[in-house]
N, C-alpha and C positions, 0 to 999 in steps of 0.2 A: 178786222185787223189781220193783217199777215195773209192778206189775199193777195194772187196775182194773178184777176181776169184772162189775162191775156196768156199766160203761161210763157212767160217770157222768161224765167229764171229759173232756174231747177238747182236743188241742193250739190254740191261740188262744183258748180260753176267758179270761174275763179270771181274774188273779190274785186273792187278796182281798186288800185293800186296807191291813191289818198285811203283809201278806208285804213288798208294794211300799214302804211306808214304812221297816219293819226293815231291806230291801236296802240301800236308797236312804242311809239313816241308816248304814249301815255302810261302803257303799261311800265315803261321801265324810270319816266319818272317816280311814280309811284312805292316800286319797287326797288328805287335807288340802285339800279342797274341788275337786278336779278334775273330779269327777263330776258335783258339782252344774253348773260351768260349761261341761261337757259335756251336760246336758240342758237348758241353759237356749239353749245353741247349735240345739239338735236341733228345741226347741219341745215339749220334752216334760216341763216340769219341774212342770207342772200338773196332773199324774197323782200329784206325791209331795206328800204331808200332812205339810207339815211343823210344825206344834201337835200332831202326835199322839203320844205316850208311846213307841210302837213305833219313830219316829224319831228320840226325844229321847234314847232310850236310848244311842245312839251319838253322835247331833249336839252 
């Protein structure tokens, strides 16, 4: 588990960018918008696409 033969990913690589919306989109249903105004505090809420399908799924 959690092998990468090839060594094709290394820790801080960026995410792709469905992952980070799907999260994003999940995490603040969950949290009935907490999340969201936790990155919007942080300055990081410009990384989540929120028009995209992967986020809408949840949003």
């Amino acid at each position: 588990m959690f092998i990468d033969p090839y060594g094709l990913w290394a820790w801080g690589d960026p995410l792709p960018q469905g992952v980070v919306d799907f999260s994003a989109g999940f995490g603040d249903t969950i949290s009935f918008g907490a999340t969201d105004w936790v990155r919007d505090e942080m300055g990081t809420n410009g990384a989540v696409n929120k028009c995209s399908s992967a986020y809408r799924g949840f949003g």
